[in-house]
N, C-alpha and C positions, 0 to 999 in steps of 0.2 A: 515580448512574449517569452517568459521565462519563469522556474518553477524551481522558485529557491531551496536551495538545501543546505543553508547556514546552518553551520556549528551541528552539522548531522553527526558527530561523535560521544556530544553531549544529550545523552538520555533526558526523558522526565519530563513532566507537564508542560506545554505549550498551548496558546490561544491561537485562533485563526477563525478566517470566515471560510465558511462550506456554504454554498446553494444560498448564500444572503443569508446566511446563519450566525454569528457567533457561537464558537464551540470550543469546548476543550478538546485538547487529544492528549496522549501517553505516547512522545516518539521512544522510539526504539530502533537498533540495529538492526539489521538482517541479519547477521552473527549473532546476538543478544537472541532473538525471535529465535531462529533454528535451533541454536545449543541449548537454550531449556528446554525446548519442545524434545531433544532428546537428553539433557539428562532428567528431567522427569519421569523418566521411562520408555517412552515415545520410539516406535521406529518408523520414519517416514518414510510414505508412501508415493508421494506424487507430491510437486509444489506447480501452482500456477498463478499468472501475472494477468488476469483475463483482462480483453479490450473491449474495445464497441465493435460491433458488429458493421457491415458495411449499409448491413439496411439501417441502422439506426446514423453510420455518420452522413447516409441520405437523406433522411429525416430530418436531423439536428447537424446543420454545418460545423458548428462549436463542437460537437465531441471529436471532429479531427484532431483537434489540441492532443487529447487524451493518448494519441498514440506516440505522441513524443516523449512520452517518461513511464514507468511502472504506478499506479496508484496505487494498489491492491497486490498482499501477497496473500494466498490461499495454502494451507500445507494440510493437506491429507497425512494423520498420523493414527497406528494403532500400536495398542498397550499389549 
């Protein structure tokens, strides 16, 4: 039970499965994400990492996983 993060310093296209999907994604840094968000003008507001909720990892046993790593970063930013 582990949630690789190879060659996390190397930017740029990547394949993976989501939800029994094949998908692309665009990784990127958290350095990379936040510094354009502010040199594009941007001055942030609020960042957040949100989880599952305790009714939902009631629900679904499996979203317990989810609280072992960040999936999702969120950045409130105004121009």
């Amino acid at each position: 039970m582990h949630w690789p993060v190879d060659d996390y310093q190397e930017e740029g296209i990547r394949q993976t499965n989501f939800l029994g999907h094949n998908v692309i994604k665009y990784h990127r840094t958290v350095a990379n994400i936040i510094n354009t968000v502010i040199e594009s003008g941007f001055s942030i507001q609020q960042i957040s990492e949100p989880k599952p909720s305790e009714e939902i990892i009631e629900k679904y046993a499996e979203m317990k996983d989810e609280l072992r790593r960040p999936i999702f970063i969120m950045i409130s930013a105004v121009k």
